[in-house]
C-alpha positions, 0 to 999 in steps of 0.5 A: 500500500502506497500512500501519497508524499502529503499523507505521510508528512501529515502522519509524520508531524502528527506522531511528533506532535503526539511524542511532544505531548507525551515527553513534556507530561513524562518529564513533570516532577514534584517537590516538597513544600513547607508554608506558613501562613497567619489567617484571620477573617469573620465570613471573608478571610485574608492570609499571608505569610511565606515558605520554601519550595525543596525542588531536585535538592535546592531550596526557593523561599515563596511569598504566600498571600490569599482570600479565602470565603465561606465559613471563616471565623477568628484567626491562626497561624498554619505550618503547613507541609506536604508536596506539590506535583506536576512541576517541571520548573521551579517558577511552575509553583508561581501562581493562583491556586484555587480549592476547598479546604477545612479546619479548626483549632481551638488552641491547637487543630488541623488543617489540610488542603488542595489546590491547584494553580493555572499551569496545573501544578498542584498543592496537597499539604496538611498541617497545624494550626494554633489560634482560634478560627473555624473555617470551610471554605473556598481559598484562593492563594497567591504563591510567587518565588522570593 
């Protein structure tokens, strides 16, 4: 079977395009992530603080700031820690990260969440908060490198 000079360079570019699509996912890596993070808010919450993303044995110190709104009342200081992943850049952590998450301290409590940003690299931390504050809510949070 034959098949015409055009056909073949279309199938060509395509398996590459294919290939192209399938090394850049491959090549996504993770990373580790340590925040801290003061939060106070009655319904409307605000949040800033700063961390340090360890990425193939390096260190990057991040500023952290963020809205969150639902039920948010009084205000705590987190630590959070966990991973981020589907990175391939330092500077993919950089950005606006959206998602649920819920927690409570009396003193001392939990707290965990989820979020992803625009470039898909995605947040799972848990940690400890001291304060008083209970909140289930929405977050959006802003992570730059320092």
């Amino acid at each position: 079977m034959r098949f015409s000079p055009g056909f073949r360079a279309a199938l060509v570019a395509l398996l590459a395009l294919t290939g192209a699509g399938l090394s850049s996912a491959a090549h996504a890596d993770s990373g580790t992530v340590q925040i801290w993070e003061l939060k106070g808010g009655w319904i409307i919450g605000a949040s800033g603080g700063g961390g340090t993303l360890f990425f193939h044995g390096r260190r990057y110190p991040l500023s952290i700031g963020g809205l969150s709104a639902g039920l948010v009342f009084g205000a705590s200081e987190t630590r959070l820690y966990g991973r981020v992943s589907n990175i391939r850049y330092p500077s993919d952590v950089a950005g606006v990260y959206g998602g649920a998450g819920a927690g409570a301290a009396l003193l001392v409590g939990a707290r965990a969440i989820v979020l992803r940003n625009e470039k898909g690299a995605t947040l799972t931390l848990s940690g400890r908060q001291v304060g008083l504050i209970a909140n289930a809510d929405l977050s959006g949070l802003a992570i730059s490198l320092r």
